[in-house]
PAMAR-411475 format. One line per 4 residues: for each residue x, z, y of C-alpha. Coordinates in Angstrom, 1 decimal. Layout:
X:Z:Y | ...
This chain:
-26.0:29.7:-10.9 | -24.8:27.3:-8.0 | -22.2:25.3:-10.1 | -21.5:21.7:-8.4
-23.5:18.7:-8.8 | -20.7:17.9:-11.7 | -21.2:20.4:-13.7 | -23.9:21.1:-16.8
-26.5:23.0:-16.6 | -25.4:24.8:-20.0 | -22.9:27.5:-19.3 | -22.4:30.2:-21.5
-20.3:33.5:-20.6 | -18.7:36.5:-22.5 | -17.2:34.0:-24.8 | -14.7:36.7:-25.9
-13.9:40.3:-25.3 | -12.8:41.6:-22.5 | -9.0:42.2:-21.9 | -8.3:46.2:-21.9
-9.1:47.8:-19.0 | -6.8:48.4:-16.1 | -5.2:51.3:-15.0 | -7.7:53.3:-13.1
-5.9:52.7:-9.5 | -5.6:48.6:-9.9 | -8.8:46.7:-10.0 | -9.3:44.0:-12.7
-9.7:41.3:-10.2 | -6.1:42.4:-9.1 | -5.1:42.2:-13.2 | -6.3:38.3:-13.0
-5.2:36.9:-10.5 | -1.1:38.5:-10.8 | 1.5:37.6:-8.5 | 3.1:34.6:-8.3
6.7:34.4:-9.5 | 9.8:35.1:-7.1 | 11.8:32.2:-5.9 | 14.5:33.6:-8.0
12.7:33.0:-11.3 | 11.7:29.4:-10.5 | 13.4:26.6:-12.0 | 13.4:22.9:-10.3
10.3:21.6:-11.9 | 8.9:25.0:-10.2 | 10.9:25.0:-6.5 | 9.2:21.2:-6.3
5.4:22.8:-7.1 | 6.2:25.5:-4.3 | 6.8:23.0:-1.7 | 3.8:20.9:-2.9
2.0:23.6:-2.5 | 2.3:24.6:0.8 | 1.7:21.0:1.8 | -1.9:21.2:-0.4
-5.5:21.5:1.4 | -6.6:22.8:-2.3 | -3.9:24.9:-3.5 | -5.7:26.5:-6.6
-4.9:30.3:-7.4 | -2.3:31.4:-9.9 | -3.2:33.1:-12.9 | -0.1:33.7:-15.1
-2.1:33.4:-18.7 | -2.8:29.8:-16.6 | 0.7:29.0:-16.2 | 3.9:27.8:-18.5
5.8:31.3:-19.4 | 4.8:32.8:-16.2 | 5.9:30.3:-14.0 | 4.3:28.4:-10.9
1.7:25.2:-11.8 | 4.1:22.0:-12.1 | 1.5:19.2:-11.5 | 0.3:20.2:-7.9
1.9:17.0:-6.3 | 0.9:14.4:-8.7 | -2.3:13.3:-6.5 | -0.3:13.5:-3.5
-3.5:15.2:-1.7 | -5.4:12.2:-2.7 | -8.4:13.1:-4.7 | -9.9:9.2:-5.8
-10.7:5.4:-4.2 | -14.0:4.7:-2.7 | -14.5:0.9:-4.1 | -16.6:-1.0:-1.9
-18.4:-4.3:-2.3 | -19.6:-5.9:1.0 | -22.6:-8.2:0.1 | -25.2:-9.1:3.0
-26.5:-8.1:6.6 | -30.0:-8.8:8.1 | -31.4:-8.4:10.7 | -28.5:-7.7:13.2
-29.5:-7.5:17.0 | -26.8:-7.4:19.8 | -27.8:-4.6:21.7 | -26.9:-5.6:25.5
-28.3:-8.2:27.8 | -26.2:-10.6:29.4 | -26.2:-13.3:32.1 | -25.0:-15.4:29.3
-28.2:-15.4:27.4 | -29.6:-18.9:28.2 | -26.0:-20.3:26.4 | -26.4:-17.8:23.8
-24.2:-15.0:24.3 | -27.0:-12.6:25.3 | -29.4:-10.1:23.0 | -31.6:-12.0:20.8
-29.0:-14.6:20.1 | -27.2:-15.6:17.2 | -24.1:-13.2:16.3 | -20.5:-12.8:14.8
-20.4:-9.9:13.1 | -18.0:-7.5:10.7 | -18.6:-4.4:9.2 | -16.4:-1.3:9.1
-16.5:1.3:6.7 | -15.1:4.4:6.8 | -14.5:8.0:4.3 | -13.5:10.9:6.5
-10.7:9.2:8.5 | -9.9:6.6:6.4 | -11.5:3.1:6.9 | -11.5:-0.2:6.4
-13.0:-3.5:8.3 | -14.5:-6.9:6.7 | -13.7:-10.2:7.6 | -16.0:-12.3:10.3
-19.0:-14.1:9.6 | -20.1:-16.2:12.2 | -23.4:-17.4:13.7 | -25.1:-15.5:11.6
-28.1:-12.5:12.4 | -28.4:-12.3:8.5 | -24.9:-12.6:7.2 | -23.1:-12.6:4.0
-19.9:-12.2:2.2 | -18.7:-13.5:-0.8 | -15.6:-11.9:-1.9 | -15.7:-8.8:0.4
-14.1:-6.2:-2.2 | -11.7:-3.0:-1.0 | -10.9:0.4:-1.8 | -10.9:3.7:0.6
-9.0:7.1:-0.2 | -11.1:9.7:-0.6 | -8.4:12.1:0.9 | -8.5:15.9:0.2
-9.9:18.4:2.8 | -12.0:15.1:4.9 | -14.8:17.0:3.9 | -15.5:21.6:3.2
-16.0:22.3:0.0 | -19.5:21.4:-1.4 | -20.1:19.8:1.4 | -21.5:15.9:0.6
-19.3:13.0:0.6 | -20.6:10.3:2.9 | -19.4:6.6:3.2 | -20.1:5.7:6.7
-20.9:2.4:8.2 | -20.3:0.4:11.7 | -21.5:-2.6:12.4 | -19.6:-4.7:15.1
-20.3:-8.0:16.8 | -17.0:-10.0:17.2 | -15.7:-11.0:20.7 | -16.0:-14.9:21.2
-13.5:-17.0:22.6 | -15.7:-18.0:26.1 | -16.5:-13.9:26.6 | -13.0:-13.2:26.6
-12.5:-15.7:29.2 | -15.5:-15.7:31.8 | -15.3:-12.9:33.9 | -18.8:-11.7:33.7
-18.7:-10.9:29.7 | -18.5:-7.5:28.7 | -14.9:-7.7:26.9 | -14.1:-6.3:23.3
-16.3:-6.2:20.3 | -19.4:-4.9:20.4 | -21.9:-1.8:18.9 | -24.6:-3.4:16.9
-25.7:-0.1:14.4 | -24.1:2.9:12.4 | -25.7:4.4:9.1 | -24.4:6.1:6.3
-24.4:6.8:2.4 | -23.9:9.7:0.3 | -21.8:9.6:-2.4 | -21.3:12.6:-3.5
-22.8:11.7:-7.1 | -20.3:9.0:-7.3 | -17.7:10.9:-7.1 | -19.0:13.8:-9.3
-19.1:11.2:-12.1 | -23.1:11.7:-11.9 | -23.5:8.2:-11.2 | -21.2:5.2:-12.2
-22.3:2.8:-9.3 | -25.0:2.9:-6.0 | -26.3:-0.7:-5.5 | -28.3:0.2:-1.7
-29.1:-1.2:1.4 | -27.9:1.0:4.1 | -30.2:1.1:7.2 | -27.9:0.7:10.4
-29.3:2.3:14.2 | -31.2:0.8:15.8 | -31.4:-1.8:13.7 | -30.3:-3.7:10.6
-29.5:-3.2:7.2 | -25.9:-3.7:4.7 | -26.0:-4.7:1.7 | -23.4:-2.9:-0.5
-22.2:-2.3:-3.9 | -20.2:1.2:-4.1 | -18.0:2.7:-7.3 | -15.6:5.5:-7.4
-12.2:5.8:-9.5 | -10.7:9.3:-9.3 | -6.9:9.5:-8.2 | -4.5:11.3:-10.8
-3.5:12.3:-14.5 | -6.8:11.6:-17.0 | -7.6:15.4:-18.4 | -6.5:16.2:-21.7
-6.9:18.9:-24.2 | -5.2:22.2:-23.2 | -4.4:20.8:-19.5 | -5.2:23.4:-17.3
-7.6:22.1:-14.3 | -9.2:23.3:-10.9 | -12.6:21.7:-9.7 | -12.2:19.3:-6.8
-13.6:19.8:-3.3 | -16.7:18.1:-3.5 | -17.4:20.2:-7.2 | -17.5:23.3:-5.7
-19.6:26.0:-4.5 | -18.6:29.4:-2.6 | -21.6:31.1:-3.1 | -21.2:30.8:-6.9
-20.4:34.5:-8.7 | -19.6:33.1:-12.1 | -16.6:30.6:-10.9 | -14.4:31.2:-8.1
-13.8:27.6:-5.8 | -10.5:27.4:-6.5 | -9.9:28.9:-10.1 | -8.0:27.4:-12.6
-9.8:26.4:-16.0 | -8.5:25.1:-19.5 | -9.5:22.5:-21.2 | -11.1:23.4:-25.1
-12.3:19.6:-25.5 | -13.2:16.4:-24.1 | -16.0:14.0:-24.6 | -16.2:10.9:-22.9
-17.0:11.7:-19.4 | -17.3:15.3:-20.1 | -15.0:18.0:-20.3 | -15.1:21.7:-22.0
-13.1:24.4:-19.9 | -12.6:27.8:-20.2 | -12.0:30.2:-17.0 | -11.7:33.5:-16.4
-14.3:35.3:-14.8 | -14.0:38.1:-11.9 | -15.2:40.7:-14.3 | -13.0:39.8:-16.6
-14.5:38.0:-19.3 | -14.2:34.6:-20.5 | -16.7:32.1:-20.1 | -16.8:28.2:-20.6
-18.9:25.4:-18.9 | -19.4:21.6:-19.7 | -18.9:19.5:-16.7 | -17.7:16.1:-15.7
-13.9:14.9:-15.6 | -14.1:13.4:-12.0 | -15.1:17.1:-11.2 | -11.7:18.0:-11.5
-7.9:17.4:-10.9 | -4.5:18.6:-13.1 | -2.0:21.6:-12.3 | -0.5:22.3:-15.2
0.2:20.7:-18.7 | 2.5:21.5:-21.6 | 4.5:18.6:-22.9 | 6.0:18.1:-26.4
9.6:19.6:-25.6 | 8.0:22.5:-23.8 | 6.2:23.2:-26.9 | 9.5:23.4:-28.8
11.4:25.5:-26.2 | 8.0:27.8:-26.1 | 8.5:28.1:-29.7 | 12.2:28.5:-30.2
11.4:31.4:-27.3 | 9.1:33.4:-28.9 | 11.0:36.0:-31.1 | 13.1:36.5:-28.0
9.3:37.2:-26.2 | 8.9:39.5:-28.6 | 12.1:41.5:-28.8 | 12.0:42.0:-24.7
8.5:43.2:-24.7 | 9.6:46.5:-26.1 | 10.9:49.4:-24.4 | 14.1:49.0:-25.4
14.0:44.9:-24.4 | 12.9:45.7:-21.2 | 16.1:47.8:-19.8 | 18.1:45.2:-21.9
16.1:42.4:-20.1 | 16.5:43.8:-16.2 | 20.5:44.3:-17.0 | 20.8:40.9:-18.4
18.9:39.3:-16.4 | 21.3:37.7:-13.6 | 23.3:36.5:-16.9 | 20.5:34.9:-18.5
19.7:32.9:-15.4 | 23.0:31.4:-15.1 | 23.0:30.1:-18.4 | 19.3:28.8:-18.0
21.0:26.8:-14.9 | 23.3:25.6:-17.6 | 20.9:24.7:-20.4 | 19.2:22.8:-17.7
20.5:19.7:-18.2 | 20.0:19.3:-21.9 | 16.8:20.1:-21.5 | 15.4:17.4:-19.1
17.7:14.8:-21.2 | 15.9:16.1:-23.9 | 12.8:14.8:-22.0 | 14.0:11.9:-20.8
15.5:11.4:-24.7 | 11.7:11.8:-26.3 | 10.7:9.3:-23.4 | 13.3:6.9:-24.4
12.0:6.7:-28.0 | 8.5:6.4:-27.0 | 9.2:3.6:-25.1 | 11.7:2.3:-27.9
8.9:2.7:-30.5 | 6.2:0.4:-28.2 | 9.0:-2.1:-27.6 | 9.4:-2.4:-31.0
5.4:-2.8:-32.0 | 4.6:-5.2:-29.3 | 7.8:-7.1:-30.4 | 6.0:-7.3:-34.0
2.9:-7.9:-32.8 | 4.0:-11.0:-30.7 | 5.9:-12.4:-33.7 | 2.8:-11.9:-36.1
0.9:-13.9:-33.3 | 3.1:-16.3:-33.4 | 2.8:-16.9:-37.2 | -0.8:-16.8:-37.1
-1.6:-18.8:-34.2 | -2.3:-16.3:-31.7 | -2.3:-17.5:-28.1 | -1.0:-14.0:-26.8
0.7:-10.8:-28.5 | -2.0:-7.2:-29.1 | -1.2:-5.2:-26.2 | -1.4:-1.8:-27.3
């Protein structure tokens, strides 16, 4: 069906019926994806998404039945356009050649001769360059361990991620100095990995020798850690760059999904299809980053809104609704702040309540002889 690499094969469709048809002049892609709420409706939390946004390479599309009560997605920024860490362990060289002749060759400076070398690795634009080894064609590192962003729009959509390689002979102290050396550090090979499995989750680690041009080989040890909030039941999710596919018909790139379940690794979402209907796919977390999730007082304050939902969906709450609606507003600007200390109250208790168990765990370990308290 041309789903990513992280996605499962299974996918079933038509979970549920269709919504009712549209009116006969709107189409019922134009139903799905509705318009994005006016300025004037937004509240902070929602101003702050709208200026995320526009700074976003992969700004998904709004879908209100997506969104809390209508509103814009809340957790665009919390990557910070950075979609996970490239971890990289540097291991061994062989066969490294310097790839000039020199004058210098009968004291050793010339091609054939015994090298300094580093490596520099690179994702996109980002990179990142070893320490020295010297007098070494076959050289290795011991505790050569680092980490590369794997920044957001480096690479089109579906396109493979590839971890690219450099390796460079270091400038000695006596070819800085004579005037006949070629000065700076030197070419010796490029090559290149893809990764693209790592980061779908397909793959938890590539142990590989990349093959440099024109010759040699690195020795490298490669992981991936995605960058963001971990997906959770009824988060609402859009794939990652390197998960999706334009040609697909089922999925649209950039369409927000919810999450029905999660199993190690894996996640269940639901999306809305063009047509309509509502299908559901099993694919793997790192395919996919956060935009929106419901929190415990949003619950509440979704609940303690609902007979007012109810009474303005009539007729009669419509008119009632437009009229009052500058009024409303206002005192929604005043509710405001009892309603984010209401947050920051439920946060103060949570960390209360884990204060107070590692407290009890640390005095139990005392009594007993533990060496350290159970961190939770």
């Amino acid at each position: 069906a041309g789903m990513s690499a992280g996605m499962s094969a299974g996918m079933s469709a038509g979970m549920s019926s269709p919504p009712s048809p549209p009116a006969a002049s709107t189409s019922s892609l134009d139903v799905i994806q509705n318009r994005r709420p006016s300025s004037a409706d937004r509240t902070f939390h929602q101003l702050q998404a709208v200026a995320m946004e526009e700074e976003l390479y992969d700004a998904p599309k709004w879908q209100k039945e997506m969104s809390y009560r209508g509103k814009q997605y809340r957790y665009l920024g919390h990557q910070g356009n950075v979609a996970g860490y490239v971890k990289v362990k540097l291991l061994e060289a062989k066969d490294l050649k310097r790839q000039d002749y020199s004058l210098l060759s009968p004291i050793g400076l010339g091609a054939g001769s015994e090298i300094s070398s580093y490596m520099t690795f690179s994702v996109g634009r980002k990179s990142h360059s070893s320490s020295t080894v010297n007098g070494s064609s076959n050289p290795s590192w011991k505790r050569e361990s680092f980490s590369i962003q794997l920044k957001k729009g480096e690479f089109g959509d579906g396109e493979p991620v590839v971890l690219q390689v450099k390796g460079m002979e270091s400038q000695s102290l006596m070819e800085a100095v004579l005037p006949t050396a070629v000065k700076g550090d030197k070419y010796l090979g490029t090559g290149g990995v893809d990764i693209t499995q790592l980061c779908t989750g397909s793959s938890s680690i590539i142990d590989t020798w990349i093959n440099l041009s024109p010759s040699g080989s690195v020795h490298v040890l490669i992981g991936y850690e995605p960058h963001g909030i971990e997906p959770d039941v009824n988060d609402v999710v859009c794939l990652e760059g390197f998960s999706r596919h334009k040609s697909s018909l089922i999925l649209d790139p950039l369409a927000p999904m919810k999450v029905l379940s999660t199993n190690g690794t894996f996640l269940h979402v639901q999306y809305r299809m063009p047509s309509g209907r509502l299908g559901a796919v099993k694919m793997l977390r790192n395919s996919v980053f956060v935009i929106e999730r419901l929190t415990f007082i949003d619950g509440l304050w979704n609940l303690a809104m609902k007979p007012s939902d109810i009474v303005l969906g009539t007729k009669l709450g419509t008119k009632v609704n437009k009229i009052a609606k500058p009024y409303v507003a206002y005192a929604g600007e005043l509710a405001k702040p009892a309603y984010y200390s209401a947050q920051l109250g439920v946060m103060a208790v949570k960390t209360s309540v884990n204060a107070t168990i590692n407290g009890a765990s640390a005095a139990t370990g005392t009594l007993i002889g533990k060496k350290s308290p159970t961190k939770l």
